[in-house]
C-alpha positions as CSV (number, residue, x, y, z in Angstrom):
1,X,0.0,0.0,0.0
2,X,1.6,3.5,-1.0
3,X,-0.9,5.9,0.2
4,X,-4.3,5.9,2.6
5,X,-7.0,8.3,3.7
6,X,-8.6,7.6,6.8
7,X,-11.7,9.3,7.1
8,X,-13.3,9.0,10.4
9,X,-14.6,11.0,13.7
10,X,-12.2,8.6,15.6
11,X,-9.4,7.9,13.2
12,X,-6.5,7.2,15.7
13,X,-8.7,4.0,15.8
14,X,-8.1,2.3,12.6
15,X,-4.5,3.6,12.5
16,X,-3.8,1.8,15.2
17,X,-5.1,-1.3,13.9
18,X,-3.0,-1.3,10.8
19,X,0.2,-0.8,12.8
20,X,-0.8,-4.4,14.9
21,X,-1.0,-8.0,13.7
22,X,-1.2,-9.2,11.5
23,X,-0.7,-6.0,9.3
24,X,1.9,-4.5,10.3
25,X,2.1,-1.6,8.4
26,X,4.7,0.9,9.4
27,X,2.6,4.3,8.9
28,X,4.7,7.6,8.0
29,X,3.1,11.1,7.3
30,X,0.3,10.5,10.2
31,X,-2.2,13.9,10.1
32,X,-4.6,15.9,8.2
33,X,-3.9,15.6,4.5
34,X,-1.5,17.8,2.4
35,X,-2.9,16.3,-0.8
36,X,-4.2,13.0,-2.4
37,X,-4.1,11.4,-5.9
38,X,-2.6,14.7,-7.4
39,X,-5.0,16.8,-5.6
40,X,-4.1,19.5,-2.4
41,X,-6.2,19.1,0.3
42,X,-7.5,21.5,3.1
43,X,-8.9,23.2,5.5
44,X,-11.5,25.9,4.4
45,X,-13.5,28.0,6.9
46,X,-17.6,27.9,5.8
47,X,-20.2,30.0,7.4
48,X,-18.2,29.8,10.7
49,X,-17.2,26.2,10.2
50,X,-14.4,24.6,9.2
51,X,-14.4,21.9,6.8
52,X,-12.3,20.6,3.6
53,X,-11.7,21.7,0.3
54,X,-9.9,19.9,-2.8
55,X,-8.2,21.7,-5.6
56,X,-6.0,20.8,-8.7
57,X,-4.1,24.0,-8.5
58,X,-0.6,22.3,-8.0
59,X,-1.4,19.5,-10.7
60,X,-2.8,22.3,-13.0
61,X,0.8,24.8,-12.2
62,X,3.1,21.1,-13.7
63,X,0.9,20.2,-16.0
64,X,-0.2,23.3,-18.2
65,X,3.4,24.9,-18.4
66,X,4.2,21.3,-20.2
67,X,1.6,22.1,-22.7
68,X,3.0,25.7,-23.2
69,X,6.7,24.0,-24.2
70,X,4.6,21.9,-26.7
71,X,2.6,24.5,-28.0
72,X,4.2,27.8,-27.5
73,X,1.7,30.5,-26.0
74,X,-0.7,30.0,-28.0
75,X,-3.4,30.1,-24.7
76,X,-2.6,34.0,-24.5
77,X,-2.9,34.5,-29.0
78,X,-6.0,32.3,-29.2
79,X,-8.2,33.5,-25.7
80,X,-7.1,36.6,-24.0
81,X,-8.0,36.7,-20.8
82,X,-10.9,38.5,-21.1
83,X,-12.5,36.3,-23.3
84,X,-12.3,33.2,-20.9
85,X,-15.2,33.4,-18.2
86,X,-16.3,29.9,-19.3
87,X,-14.3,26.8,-20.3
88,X,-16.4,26.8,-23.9
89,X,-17.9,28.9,-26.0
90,X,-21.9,28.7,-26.2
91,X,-21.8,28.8,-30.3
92,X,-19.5,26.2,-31.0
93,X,-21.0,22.7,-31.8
94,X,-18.0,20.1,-32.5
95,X,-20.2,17.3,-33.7
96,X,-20.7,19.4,-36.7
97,X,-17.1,20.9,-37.1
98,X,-15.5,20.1,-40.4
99,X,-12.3,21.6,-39.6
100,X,-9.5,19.2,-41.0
101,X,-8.8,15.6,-39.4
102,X,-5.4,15.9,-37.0
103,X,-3.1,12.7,-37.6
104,X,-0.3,11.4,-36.3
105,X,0.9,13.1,-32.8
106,X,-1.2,15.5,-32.8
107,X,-4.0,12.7,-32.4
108,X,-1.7,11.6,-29.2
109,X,-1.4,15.3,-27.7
110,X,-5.2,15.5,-28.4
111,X,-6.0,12.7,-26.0
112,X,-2.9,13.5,-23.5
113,X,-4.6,16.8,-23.1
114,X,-8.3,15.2,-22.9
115,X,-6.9,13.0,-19.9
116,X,-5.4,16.2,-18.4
117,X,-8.4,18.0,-18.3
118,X,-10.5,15.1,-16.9
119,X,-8.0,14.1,-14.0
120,X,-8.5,18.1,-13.5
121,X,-12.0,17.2,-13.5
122,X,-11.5,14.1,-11.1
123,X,-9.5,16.7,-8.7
124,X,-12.3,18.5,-8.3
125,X,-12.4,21.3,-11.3
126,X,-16.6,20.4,-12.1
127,X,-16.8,23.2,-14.0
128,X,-14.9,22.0,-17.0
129,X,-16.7,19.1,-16.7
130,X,-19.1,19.2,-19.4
131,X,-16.6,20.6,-22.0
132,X,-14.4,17.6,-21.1
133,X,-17.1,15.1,-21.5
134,X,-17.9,16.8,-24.9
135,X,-14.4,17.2,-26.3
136,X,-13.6,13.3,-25.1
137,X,-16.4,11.8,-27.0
138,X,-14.1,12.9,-30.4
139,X,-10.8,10.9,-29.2
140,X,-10.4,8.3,-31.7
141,X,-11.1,11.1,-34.7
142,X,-10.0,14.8,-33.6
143,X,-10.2,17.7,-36.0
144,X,-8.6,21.0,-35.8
145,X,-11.2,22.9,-34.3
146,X,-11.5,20.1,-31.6
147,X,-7.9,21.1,-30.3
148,X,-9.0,25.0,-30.7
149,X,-11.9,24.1,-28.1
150,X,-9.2,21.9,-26.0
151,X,-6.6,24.2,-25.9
152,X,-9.7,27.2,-24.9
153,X,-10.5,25.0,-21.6
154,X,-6.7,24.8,-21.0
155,X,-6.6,28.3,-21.2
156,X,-9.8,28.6,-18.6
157,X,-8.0,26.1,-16.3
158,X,-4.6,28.7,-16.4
159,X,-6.6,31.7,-15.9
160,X,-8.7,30.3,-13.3
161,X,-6.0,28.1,-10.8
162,X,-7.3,28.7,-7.8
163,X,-10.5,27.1,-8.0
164,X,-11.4,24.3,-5.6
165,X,-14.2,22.6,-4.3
166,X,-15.5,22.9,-0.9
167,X,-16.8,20.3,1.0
168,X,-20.0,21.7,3.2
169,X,-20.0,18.8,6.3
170,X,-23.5,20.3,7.5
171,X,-26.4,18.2,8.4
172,X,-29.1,19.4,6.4
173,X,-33.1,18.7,7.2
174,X,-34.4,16.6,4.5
175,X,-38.3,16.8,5.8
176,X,-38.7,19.9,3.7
């Protein structure tokens, strides 16, 4: 086992059973967590209470300047920053884009960037995940315009970092 993420009121509990027979485990790192599967993880004061918050901010900062070496700056010459308030545009349609077919690697960069955006998505950045589940579904057959609309949600993800996702722990009163 390389990593574990005890959630629990009494966690000391369970810790301690892994560290007996028969498992053994020698446990390093014990306390609230820094970050899991890529994503950093918090504390994040709500309406008085404290409670969690997951963000893809530190996966985002390594993974986007990699696709600047790639692609040059093309994020800043295609969407100033002014035009990216939302991860896709509202006029484009890609399942009727007849933009020319990409081949070769840029087929491969297409899909390395798809499964960038979506582990962003898995690290909590929901909002680009309806443009990600749109772009994906043209994986296999890319065209041109289909990177243009990848590389705009890469552009919303750099311009936007600092998103996260809080998690609300209330109790909420489901009779009403």
């Amino acid at each position: 086992v390389d990593d574990q993420l005890t959630i629990s009121e009494q966690p000391h509990l369970i810790l301690d059973i892994l560290q007996r027979e028969p498992f053994n485990y020698e446990l390093k790192d014990i306390g609230p967590p820094k970050r899991y599967l890529g994503a950093t993880v918090g504390r994040y004061k709500l309406n008085e209470t404290e409670t969690w918050f997951l963000s893809a901010e530190e996966y985002l900062e390594k993974a986007i300047p990699t696709i600047e070496e790639r692609i040059g700056h093309k994020f800043e010459e295609m969407f100033p920053k002014s035009r990216l308030s939302t991860p896709a545009t509202p006029d484009y349609h890609p399942e009727i884009d007849e933009s020319t077919f990409l081949v070769g690697d840029d087929i491969s960069l297409y899909q390395s960037y798809i499964g960038i955006i979506r582990w962003a998505v898995e690290l909590g950045r929901i909002d680009v995940a309806h443009a990600a589940a749109t772009m994906a579904k043209f994986m296999a057959t890319p065209r041109e315009g289909h990177l243009t609309a990848v590389f705009r949600i890469l552009g919303y993800l750099k311009m936007h970092l600092r998103s996260k996702i809080v998690i609300d722990t209330a109790l909420r009163d489901m009779k009403d």
